[in-house]
VOPA-841628 format. One record per residue: residue in one letter; y, z, x of N, C-alpha, C in turn. Coordinates in nm, 3 decimals, decimal comma, always signed. Atoms other than C-alpha are relative to their C-alpha. Layout:
BEGIN
{A; {Y; Z; X}; {Y; Z; X}; {Y; Z; X}},
...
This chain:
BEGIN
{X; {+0,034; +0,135; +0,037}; {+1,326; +5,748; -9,608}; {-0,066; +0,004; -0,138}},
{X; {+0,052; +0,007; +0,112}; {+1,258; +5,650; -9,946}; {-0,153; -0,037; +0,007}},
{X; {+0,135; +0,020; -0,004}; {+0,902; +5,640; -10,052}; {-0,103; -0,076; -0,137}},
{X; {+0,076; +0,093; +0,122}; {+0,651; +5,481; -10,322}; {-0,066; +0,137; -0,061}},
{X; {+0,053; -0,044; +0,078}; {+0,516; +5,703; -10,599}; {-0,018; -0,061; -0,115}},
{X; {+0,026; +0,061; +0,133}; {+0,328; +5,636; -10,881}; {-0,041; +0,150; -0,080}},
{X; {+0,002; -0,087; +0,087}; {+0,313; +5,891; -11,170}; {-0,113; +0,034; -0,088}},
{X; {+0,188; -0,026; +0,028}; {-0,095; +5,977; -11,211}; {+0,044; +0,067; -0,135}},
{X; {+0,010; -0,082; +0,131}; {-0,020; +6,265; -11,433}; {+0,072; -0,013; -0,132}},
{X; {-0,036; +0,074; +0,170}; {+0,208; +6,075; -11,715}; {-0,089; -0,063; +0,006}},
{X; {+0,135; +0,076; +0,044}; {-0,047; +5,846; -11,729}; {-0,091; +0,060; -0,088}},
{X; {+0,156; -0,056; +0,091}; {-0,354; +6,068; -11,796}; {+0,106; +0,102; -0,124}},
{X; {-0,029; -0,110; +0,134}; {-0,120; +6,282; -12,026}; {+0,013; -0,148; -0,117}},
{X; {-0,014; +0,076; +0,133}; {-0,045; +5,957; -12,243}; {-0,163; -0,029; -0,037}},
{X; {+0,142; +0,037; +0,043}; {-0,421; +5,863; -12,199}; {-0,043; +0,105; -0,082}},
{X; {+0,094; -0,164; +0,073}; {-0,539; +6,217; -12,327}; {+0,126; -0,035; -0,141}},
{X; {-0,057; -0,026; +0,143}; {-0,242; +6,211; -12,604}; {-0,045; -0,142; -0,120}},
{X; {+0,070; +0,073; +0,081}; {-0,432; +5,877; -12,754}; {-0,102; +0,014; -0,011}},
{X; {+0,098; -0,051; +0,054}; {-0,739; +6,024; -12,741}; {+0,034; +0,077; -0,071}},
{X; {+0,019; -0,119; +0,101}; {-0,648; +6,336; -12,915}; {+0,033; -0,069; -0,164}},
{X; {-0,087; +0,059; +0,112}; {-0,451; +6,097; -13,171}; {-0,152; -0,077; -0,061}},
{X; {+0,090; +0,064; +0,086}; {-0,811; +5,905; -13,216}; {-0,082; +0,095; -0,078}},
{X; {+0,066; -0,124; +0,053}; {-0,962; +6,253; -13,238}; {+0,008; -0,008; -0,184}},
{X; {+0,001; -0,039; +0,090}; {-0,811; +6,273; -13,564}; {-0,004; -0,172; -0,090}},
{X; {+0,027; +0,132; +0,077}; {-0,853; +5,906; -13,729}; {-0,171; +0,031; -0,004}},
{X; {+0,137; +0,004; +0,046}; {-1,210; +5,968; -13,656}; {-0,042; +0,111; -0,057}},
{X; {+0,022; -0,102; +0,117}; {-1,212; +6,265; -13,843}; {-0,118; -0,040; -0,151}},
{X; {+0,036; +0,029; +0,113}; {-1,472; +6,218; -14,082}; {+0,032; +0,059; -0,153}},
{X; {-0,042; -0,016; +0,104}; {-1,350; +6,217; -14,449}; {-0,094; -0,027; -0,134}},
{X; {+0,073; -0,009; +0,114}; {-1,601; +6,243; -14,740}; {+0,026; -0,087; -0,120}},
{X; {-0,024; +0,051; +0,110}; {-1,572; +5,990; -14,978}; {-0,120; -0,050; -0,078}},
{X; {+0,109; +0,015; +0,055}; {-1,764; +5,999; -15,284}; {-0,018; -0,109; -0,041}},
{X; {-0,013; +0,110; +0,039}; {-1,848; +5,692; -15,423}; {-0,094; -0,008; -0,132}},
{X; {+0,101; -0,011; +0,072}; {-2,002; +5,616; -15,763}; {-0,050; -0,122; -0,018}},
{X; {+0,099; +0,095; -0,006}; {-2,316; +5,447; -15,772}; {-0,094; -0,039; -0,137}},
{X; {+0,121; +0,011; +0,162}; {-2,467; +5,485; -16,134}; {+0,148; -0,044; -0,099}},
{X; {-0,060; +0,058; +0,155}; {-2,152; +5,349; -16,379}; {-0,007; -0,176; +0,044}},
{X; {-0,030; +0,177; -0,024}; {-2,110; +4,968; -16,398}; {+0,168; -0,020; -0,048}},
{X; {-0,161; +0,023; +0,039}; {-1,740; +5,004; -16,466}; {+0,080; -0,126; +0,077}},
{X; {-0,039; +0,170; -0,056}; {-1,575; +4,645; -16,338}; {+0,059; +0,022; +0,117}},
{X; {-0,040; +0,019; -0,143}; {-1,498; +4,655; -15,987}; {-0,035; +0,134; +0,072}},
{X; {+0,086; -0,122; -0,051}; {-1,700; +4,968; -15,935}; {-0,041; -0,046; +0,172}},
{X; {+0,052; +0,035; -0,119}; {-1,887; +4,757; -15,680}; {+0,090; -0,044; +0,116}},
{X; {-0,111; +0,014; -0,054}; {-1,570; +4,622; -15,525}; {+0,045; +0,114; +0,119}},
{X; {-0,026; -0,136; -0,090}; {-1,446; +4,958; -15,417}; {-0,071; +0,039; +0,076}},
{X; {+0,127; -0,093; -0,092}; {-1,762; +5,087; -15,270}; {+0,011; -0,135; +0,133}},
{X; {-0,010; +0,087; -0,100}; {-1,744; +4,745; -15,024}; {+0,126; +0,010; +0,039}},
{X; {-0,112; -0,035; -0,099}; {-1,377; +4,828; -14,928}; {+0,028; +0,124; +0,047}},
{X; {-0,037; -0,145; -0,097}; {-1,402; +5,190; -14,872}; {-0,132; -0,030; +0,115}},
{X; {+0,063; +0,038; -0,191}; {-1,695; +5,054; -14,625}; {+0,046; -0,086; +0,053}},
{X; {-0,116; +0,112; -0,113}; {-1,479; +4,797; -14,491}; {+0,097; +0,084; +0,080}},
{X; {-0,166; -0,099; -0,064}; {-1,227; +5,091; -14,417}; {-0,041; +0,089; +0,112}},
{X; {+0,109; -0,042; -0,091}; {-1,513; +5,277; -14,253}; {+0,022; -0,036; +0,108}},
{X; {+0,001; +0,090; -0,113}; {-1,553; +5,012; -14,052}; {+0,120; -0,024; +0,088}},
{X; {-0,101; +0,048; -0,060}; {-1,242; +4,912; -13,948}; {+0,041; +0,134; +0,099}},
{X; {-0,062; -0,116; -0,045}; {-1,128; +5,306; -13,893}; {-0,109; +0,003; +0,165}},
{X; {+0,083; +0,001; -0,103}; {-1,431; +5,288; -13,640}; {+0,041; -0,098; +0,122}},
{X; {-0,067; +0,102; -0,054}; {-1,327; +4,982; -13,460}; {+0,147; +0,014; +0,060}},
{X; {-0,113; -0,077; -0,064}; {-0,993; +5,109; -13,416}; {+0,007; +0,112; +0,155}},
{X; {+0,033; -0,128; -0,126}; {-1,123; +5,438; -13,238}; {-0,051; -0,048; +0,126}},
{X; {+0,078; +0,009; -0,177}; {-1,328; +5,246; -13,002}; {+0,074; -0,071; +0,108}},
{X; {-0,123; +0,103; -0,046}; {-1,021; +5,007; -12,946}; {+0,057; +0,070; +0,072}},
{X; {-0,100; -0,024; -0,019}; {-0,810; +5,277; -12,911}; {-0,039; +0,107; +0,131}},
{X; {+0,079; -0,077; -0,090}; {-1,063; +5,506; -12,659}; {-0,014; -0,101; +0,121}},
{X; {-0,012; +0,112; -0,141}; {-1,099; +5,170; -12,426}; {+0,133; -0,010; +0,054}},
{X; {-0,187; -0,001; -0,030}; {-0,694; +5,168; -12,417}; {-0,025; +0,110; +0,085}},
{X; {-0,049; -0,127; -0,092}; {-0,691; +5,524; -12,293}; {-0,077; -0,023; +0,109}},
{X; {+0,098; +0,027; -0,109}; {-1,014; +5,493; -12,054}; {+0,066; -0,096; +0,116}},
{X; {-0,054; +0,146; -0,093}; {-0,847; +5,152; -11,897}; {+0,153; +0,079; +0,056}},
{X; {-0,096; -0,013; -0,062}; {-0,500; +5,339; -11,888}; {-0,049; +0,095; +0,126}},
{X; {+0,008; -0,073; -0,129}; {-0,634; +5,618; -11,684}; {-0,044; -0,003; +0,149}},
{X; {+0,016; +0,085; -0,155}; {-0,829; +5,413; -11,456}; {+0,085; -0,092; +0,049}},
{X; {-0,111; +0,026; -0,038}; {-0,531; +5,195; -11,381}; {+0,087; +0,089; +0,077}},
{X; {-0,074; -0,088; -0,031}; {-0,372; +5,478; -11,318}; {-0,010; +0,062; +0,130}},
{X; {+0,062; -0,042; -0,107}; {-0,589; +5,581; -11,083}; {+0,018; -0,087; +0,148}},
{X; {-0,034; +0,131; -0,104}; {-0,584; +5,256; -10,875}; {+0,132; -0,002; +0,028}},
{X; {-0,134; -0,039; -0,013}; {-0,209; +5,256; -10,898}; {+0,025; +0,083; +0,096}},
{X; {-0,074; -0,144; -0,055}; {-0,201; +5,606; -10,750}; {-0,045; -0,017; +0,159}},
{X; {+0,081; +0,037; -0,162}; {-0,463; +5,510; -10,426}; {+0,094; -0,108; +0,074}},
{X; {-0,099; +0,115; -0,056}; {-0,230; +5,139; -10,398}; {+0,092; +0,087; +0,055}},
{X; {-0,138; -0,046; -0,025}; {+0,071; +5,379; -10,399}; {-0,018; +0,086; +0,136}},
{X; {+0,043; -0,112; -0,090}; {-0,054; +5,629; -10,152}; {-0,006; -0,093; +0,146}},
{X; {+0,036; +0,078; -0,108}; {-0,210; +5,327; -9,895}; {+0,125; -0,056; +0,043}},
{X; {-0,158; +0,048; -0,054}; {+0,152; +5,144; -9,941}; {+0,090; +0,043; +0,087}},
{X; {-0,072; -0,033; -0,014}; {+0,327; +5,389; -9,894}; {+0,020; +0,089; +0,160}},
{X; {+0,011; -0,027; -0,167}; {+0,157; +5,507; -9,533}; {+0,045; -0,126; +0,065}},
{X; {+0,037; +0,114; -0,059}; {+0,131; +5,135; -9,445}; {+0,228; -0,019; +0,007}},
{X; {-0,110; +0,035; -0,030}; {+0,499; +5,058; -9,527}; {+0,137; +0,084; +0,071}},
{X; {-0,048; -0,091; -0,095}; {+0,667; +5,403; -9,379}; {-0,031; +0,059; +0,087}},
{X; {+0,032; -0,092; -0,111}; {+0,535; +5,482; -9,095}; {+0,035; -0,079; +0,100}},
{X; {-0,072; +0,083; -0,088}; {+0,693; +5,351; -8,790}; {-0,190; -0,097; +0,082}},
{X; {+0,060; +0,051; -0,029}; {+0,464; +5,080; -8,637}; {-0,023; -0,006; +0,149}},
{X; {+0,026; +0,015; -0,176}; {+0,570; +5,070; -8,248}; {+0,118; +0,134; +0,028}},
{X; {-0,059; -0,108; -0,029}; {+0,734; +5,361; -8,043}; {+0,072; -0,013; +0,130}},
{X; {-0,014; +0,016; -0,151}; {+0,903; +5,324; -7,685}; {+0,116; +0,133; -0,015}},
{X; {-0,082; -0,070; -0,010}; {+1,063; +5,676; -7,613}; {+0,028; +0,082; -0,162}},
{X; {-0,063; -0,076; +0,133}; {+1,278; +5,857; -7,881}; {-0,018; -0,126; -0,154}},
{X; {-0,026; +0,079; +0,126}; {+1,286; +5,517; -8,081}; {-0,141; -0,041; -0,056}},
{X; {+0,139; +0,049; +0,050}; {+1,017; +5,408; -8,322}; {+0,053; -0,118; -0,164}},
{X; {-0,049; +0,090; +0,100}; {+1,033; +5,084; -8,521}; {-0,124; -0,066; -0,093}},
């Protein structure tokens, strides 16, 4: 008799392969910035490479709640699938050889 499965371990492997993928966005990257010329849009730059900061941050935490949520889904999924799948194959009444 066919049965219900749900597939725990793709799950946590895609969850883990978007963490490792934020791993490296949050990589911190050194950028110098200069603070002593007045060259014309000096100041400019220094407010969009911290806007980029920012954003790159925001991303990671976006993209760390995605994985977290897929794996617990995943999880629930796997318990639903498991309870279903006693509840809907297992014979309910028995008289003799037959069970329905």
């Amino acid at each position: 008799m066919a049965g219900i499965s749900s597939d725990l371990g793709n799950a946590q492997a895609k969850a883990t392969a978007l963490k490792n993928a934020t791993e490296k966005l949050e990589q911190t990257h050194t950028v110098t910035t200069d603070t002593k010329t007045t060259i014309s849009g000096n100041t400019n730059a220094q407010e969009v490479i911290q806007q980029a900061k920012n954003a790159t941050t925001q991303i990671s935490e976006a993209i760390l709640t995605a994985s977290d949520s897929i794996h617990s889904v995943a999880k629930e999924f796997e318990a639903m699938d498991q309870k279903a799948s006693q509840e809907l194959f297992q014979p309910k009444y028995s008289v003799g050889d037959f069970a329905w």
